[in-house]
N, C-alpha and C positions, 0 to 999 in steps of 0.2 A: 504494500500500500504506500502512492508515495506521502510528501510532510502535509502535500497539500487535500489532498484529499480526507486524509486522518484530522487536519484541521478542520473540515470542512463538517466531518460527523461531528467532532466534538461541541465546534457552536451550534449546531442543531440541537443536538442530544445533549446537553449538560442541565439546559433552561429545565428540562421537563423530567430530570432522575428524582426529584423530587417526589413531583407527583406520581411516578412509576413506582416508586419505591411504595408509597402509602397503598397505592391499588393491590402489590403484591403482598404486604403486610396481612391486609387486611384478608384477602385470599389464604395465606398461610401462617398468620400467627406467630411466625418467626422473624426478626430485625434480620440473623444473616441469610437466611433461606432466601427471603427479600431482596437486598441487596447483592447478590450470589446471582440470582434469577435476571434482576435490572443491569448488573455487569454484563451478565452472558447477550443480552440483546442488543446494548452496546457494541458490540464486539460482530453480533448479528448486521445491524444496522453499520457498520463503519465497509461491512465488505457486500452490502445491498448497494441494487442498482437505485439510489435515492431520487436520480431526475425523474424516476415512473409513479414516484407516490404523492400523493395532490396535498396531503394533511400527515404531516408527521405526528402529532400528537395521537390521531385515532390510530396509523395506523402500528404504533409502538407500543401503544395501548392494547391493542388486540393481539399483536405479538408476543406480552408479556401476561396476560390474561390465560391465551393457551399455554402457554409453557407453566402457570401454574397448576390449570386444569391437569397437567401431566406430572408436576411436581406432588401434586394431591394423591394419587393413585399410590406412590410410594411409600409418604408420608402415613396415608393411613395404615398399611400391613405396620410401620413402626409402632403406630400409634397402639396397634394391640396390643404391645408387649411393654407398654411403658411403663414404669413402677408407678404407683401412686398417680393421684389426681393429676391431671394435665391444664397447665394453665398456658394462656400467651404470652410471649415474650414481654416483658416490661416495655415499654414507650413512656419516659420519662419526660414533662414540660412544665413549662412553667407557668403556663396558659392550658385551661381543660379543652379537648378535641372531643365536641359532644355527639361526632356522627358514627360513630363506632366507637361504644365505650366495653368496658375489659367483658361485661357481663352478656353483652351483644354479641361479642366476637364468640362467647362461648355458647351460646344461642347458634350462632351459625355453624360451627362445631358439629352440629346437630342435623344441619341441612345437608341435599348432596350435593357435589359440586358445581352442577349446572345450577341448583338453586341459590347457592351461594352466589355465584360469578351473577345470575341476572339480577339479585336482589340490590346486590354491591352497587353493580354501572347503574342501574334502575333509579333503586330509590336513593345510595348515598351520593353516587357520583352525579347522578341527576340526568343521564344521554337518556337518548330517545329508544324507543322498543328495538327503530329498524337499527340503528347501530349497536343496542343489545347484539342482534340477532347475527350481525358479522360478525360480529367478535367470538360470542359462541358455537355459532355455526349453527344456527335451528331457525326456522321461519317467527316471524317476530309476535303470532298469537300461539304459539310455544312458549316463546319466553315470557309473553304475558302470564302465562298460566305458570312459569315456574317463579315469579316474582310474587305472586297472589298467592302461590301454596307458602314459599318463604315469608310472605308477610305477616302471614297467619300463626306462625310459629315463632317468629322474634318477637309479635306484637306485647306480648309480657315483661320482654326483656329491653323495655326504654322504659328510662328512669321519668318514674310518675311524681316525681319533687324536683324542683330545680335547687340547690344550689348554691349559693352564692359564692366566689371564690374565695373570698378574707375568711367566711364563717365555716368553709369547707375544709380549708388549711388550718385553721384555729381548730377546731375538733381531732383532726389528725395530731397537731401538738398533743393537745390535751388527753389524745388518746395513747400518745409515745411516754406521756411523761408519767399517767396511771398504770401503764401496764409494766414500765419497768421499774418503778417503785414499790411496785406493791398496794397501789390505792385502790383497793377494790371497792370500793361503795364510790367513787367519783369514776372508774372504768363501768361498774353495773350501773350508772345513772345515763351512763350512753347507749346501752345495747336494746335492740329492738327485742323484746318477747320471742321474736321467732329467728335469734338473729341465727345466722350460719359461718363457719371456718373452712376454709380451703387451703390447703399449703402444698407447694411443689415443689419435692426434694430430688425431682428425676430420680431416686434411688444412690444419687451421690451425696448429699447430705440428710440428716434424721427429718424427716416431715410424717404429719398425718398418715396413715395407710387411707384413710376414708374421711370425708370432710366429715365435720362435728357440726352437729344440729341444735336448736334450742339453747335459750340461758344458759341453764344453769350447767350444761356439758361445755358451753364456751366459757363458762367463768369460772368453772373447774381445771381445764386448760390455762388456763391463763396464770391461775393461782401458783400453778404448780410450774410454769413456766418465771411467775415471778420470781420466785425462788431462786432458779438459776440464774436468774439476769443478775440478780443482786449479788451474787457471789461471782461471776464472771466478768458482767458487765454486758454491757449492750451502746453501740456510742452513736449517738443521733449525728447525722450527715446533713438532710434537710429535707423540709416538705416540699412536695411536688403533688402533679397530678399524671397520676401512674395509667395508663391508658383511660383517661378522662374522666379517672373519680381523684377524690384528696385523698393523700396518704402522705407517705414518707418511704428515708433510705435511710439503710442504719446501718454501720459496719458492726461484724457479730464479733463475738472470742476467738470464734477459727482465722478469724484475716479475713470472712469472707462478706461481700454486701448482700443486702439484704432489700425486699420491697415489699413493703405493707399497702393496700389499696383499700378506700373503707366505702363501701354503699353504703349513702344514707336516704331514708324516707324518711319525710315525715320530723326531721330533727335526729333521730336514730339509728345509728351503725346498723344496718339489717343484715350486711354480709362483709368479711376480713376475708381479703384475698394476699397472700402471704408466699412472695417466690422466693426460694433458695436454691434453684439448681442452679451450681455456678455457672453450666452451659450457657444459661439464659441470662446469665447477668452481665457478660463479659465486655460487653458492650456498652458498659456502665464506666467502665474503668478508665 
């Protein structure tokens, strides 16, 4: 390839790895899977004949959309055999991203891949059915019907409280500085009645075998976890919003980071999503 041509992709393609990256994200739950996927089309795109395509954005778009459709097929044979609860890769900001938040992505989790890929362009990215329907390759009242069966199944999983960001990060403090103290009557004055625990140790560090349900099994957890913090330690990093809920990062006693993610309704934690696989976090560092 010569410099000029290689130059030639990169000011194309550099504007839009951004938004390539979040589409495949969002597709596979993984920051390098992502990134991995958006490189390789790069790379696609640098040795394409580029004077034949009218719209780079759609059609890098749709090049990276299939190649997750097929990244997906591998992903889940893995996905059987994963230790413990499976959560998505942290997305850490400083600013909440409310169109795919942690509890969505894990709704979509749920769908198949073609329902995922048209709900995604559909309803988050906003394109039209007939552009669905290139990208996936199915006629575009197909994809209507895979975005309606998809909708039907996330529709539980968008957050029915908004938020505010100062009070959403103020709760995640208040929630870092109760749990690893010890304060248990100002941690139980946060937790919803039905709240739930998730944590994902991929089987490389201690987590959950099965998320924890209800009060008083989350605040029996915790109890017994305060214990250890207090003699080990646990060292607050800072608050963020961890795929678009508030939480925080904590560096633990092993050296390793750490990411707490808190669903609230209603004024009340109803779900602690808790990543430790260092796989997942390294990206943090």
């Amino acid at each position: 390839m010569s410099d000029a041509n290689f130059a030639d992709a990169t000011a194309s393609f550099e504007p839009l790895r951004r938004t390539l990256v979040r589409v495949a994200y969002r597709m596979l739950g993984s920051v390098a899977d992502a990134e991995d996927i958006v490189q390789d089309a790069y790379l696609r795109w640098a040795n394409a004949e580029r004077s034949e395509v009218r719209v780079a954005e759609a059609f890098l778009r749709r090049m990276v959309m299939r190649m997750c459709l097929d990244q997906i097929k591998s992903a889940r044979s893995q996905r059987e055999t994963y230790i413990g609860p499976w959560l998505p890769e942290p997305v850490v900001e400083e600013e909440a991203q409310e169109d795919v938040t942690l509890p969505l992505m894990l709704a979509l989790e749920r769908l198949s891949p073609l329902e995922r890929a048209a709900f995604l362009l559909h309803d988050v990215f906003g394109l039209e059915f007939d552009e669905v329907a290139r990208t996936i390759q199915r006629e575009p009242a197909a994809c209507r019907q895979l975005a309606a069966r998809a909708r039907t199944h996330v529709r539980e999983s968008r957050p029915r409280f908004e938020v505010e960001k100062e009070r959403g990060l103020a709760l995640a403090q208040a929630f870092f500085d109760a749990s690893r103290t010890g304060d248990m009557a100002s941690l139980g004055a946060m937790l919803a009645a039905d709240v739930s625990l998730h944590a994902d140790g991929g089987g490389k560090r201690s987590a959950l075998g099965q998320p924890a349900f209800g009060f008083d099994e989350v605040m029996k957890l915790h109890e017994y976890l305060a214990g250890i913090f207090q003699k080990v330690g646990s060292t607050f990093v800072r608050t963020a919003f961890i795929n678009g809920l508030p939480g925080f990062v904590t560096l633990e006693a092993d050296g390793e980071l750490q990411t707490t993610a808190l669903e609230i309704e209603d004024g009340k934690v109803a779900a602690i999503y808790v990543m430790r696989n260092p796989d997942k976090l390294r990206h943090l560092h």
